[in-house]
N, C-alpha and C positions, 0 to 999 in steps of 0.2 A: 805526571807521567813522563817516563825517558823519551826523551828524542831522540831517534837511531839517525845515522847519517848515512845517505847513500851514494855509491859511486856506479851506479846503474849503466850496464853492459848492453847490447841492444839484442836481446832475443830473437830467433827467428821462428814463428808459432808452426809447427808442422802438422800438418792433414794427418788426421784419426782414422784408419779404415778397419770396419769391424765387422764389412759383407760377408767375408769368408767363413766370421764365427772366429776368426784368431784378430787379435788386436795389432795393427800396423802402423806404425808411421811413416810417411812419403815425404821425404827428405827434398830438398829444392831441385836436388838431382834426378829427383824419379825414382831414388831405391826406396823400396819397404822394406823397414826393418821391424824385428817383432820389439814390442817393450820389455825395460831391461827387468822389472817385475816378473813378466812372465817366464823370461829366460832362469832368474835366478831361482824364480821359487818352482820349476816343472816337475822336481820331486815330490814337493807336497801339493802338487794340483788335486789328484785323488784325494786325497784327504779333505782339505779345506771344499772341495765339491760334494762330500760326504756330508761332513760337518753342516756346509748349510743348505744341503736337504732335509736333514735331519730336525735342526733347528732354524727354521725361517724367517720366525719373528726375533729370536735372537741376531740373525746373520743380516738381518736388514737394522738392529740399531745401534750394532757395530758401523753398519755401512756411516748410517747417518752420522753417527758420533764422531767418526773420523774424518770426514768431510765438511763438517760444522768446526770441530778442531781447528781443523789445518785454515779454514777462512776466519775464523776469528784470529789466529797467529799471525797472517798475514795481513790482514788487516790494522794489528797493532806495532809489527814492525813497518808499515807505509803509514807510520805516526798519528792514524783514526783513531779516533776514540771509541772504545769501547762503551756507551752506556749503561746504566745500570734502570732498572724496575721495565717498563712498557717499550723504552727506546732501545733494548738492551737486544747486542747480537746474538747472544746468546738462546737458545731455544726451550734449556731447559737447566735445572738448579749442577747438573750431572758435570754438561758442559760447560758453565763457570769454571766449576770447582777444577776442573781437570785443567783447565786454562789457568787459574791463577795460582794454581800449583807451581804447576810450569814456568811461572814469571819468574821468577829469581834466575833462573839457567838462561831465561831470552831475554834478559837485563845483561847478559854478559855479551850480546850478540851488540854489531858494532859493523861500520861502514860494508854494507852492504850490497854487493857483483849483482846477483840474480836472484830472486823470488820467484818462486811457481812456475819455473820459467822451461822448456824444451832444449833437452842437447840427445844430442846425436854422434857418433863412430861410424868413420866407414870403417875402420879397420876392426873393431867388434863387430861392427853388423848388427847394431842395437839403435836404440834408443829413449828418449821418456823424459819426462819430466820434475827436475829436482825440485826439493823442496827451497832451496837456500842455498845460497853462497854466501861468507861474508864471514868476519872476524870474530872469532869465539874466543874470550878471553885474550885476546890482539894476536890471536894466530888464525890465519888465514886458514877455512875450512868449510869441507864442505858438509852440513849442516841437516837431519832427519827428524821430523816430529812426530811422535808416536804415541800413539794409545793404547792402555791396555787393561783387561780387567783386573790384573795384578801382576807383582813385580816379575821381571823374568830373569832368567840364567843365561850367562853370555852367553855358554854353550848351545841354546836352542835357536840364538837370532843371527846369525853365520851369514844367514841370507840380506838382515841392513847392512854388514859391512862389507860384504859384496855388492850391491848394488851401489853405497855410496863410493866404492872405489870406483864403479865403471864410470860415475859420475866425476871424479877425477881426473879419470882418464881423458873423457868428452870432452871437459872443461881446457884439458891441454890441447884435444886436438882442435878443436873450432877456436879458442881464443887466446893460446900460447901462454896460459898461467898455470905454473905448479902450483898445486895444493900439497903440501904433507900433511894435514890432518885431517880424518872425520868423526863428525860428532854425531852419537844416536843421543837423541833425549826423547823419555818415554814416560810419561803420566800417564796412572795407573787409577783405577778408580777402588784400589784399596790403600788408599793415601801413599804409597810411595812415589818417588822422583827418582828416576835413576840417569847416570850420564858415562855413558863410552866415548872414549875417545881413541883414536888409535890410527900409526899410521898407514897410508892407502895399499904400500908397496908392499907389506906383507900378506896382502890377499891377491896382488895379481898371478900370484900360480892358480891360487883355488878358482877364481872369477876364470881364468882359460881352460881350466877341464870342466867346470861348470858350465862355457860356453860351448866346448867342444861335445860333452853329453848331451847337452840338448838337442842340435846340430845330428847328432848321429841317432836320436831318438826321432827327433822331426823325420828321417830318411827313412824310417823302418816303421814310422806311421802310429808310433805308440803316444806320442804329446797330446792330452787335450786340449781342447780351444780354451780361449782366455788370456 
């Protein structure tokens, strides 16, 4: 198994508030800002709030899958061992396979800033939680792991590379490091592997009318919670 190396940053974990029914973080300062999930994706909130009414038991083992995902990746880049048969993190034959798919793309991952870790903008007015910082193929980036029932079309996921840009952005304002790269990787459980890369600064126009639509939708009372 790779040894990944880390040069671990000190995170600061920010308060969850979800009283309102909208998802906030309360920064050390006292601001809530909404997450930056929620900001990027408030176009398709109807949708996806459709989608799992619709489908429940589907929409909860997407949940699961993606959740089990993301802590067995985490798990193997903080150099644990994954077990195999009765000890095994894994939950189910689904989430192996999607994980060890994926191993070859997180064999290129390499000294390591942040895992799972909370950044924040005052100057967004966001927030959340990246997946990774750290060096992909010896370029510094910032880093999203994804699941999917099959391959996708850049054209449809606009909203990972705006949100790994906002994460970018964070990453410069709390800890004064340029990132020029982000990387989506995405296991699919129709055997494909796909990897975007691209750099942060051609989505900050989109991520600022993105931000600003929300912002003027929040005002007029039409966003829903989440």
């Amino acid at each position: 198994m790779k040894k990944f190396k880390h040069k671990l940053l000190k995170p600061i974990e920010l308060v969850v508030n979800e009283s309102t029914g909208k998802r906030f973080y309360t920064t050390p300062e006292g601001n809530a800002y909404p997450s930056v999930t929620t900001v990027v994706n408030h176009k398709k909130k109807a949708f996806f709030a459709e989608w799992r009414k619709n489908n429940p038991q589907d929409a909860k083992r997407v949940t699961v899958r993606g959740n089990k995902f993301h802590s067995c990746i985490e798990s193997y880049l903080m150099n644990e061992h994954l077990e195999s048969g009765e000890k095994s993190l894994f939950s189910s034959f689904a989430e192996e396979f999607l994980f060890k798919q994926l191993q070859p793309e997180l064999d290129k991952i390499n000294n390591i800033y942040l895992l799972e870790s909370t950044l924040w903008s005052d100057m967004l007015k966001m927030a959340g939680r990246v997946d990774c910082v750290a060096e992909y193929d010896k370029k510094l980036s910032i880093i999203d792991f994804k699941t999917s029932g099959k391959e996708k079309k850049k054209e449809y996921i606009n909203e990972y590379f705006l949100q790994a840009t906002a994460y970018a952005i964070m990453l410069k304002e709390r800890y004064d490091i340029t990132c020029k790269n982000i990387v989506i990787l995405i296991s699919s459980e129709d055997g494909t592997t796909q990897v975007f890369e691209e750099n942060p600064k051609i989505w900050v126009k989109q991520l600022k009318e993105t931000i600003e639509d929300y912002w003027r939708e929040i005002e007029h009372g039409t966003v829903l919670s989440g």
